[in-house]
N, C-alpha and C positions, 0 to 999 in steps of 0.2 A: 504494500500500500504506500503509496507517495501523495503529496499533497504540496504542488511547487506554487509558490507566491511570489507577485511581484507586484510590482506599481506602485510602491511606497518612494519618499523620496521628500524632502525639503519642498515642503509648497508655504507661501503668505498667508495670514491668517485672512481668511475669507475663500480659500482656496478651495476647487474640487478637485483632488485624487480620485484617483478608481480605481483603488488595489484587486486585485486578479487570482483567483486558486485553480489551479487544473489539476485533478483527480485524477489520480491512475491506479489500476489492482484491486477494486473494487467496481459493485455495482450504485454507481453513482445514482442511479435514477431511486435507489430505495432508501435512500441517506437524505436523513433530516442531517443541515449543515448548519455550522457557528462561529460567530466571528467574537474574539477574546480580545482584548487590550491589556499590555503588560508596562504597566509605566514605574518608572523609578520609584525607590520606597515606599511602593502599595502595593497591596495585592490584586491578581488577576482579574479584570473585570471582565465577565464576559453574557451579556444579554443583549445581543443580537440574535435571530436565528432564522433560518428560513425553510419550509417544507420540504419534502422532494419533488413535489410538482413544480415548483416554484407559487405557489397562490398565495401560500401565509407568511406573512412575515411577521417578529413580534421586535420594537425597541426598547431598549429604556427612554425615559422620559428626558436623558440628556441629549441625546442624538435623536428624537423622532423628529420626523420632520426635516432631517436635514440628511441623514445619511438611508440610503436606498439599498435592501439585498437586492439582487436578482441573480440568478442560476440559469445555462445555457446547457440542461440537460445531452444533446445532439452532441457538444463537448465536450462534454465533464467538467465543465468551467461556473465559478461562482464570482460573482463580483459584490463589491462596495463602493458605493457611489458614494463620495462624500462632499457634500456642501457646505459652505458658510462655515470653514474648518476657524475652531479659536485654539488658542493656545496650549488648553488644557489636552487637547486630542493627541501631542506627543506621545510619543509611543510606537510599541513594538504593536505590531496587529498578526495577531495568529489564525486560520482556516481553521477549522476543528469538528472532527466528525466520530460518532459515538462516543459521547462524552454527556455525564449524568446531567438531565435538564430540569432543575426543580422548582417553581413554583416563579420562573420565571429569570430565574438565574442558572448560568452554568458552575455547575463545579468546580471550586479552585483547584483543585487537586488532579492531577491526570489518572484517569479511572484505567484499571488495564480493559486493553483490549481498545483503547481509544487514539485515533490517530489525530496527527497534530500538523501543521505547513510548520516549517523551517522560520516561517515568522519576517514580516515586514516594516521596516523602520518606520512609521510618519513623523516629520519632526517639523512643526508648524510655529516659524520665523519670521519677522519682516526683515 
């Protein structure tokens, strides 16, 4: 199972990125996916997530509205659209699939048997 990430990278605050996951070694189309944020001296945040159809999406109330999943099932490719980036968005941004989803939060803790991207910097500068 792989899960390769990119499109992170030094954007201005106000900036859209649109970090990218492409899945391979598994059946992507049956994976509910999840997007985690690893930022310096906290711990992992992760409540993003999106169905395998791609229909549902759920945010936190920091990023709704402004960051967008969508999933290109035909590719095995997940994205994050992110807009009107502020400061606080720094961070490592992780793909993340079969990983415990509870009550609206993911799991800090990497559950076995759950796969992870390699993880992509955003680091939101002027």
């Amino acid at each position: 199972v792989q899960l390769v990430e990119s499109g992170g990278g030094l954007a201005q605050p106000g900036g859209s990125p649109k970090p990218s996951c492409v899945a391979s070694g598994f059946t992507f189309t049956y994976n509910w996916m999840y997007r985690a944020r690893q930022t310096p001296g906290k711990e992992l945040e992760g409540r993003q997530t999106i169905n395998s159809a791609g229909t549902t999406t759920f945010y936190d109330k920091s990023v709704k509205g402004r960051f967008t999943m969508s999933r290109h099932n035909a590719n095995n490719t997940m994205y994050l659209q992110m807009n009107g980036l502020k400061t606080d968005g720094t961070g490592v941004y992780y793909c993340v699939t079969n990983q415990p989803w509870r009550q609206g939060v993911l799991a800090a803790s990497r559950a076995p048997g759950s796969h992870w991207g390699q993880g992509t910097q955003v680091t939101v500068s002027s």
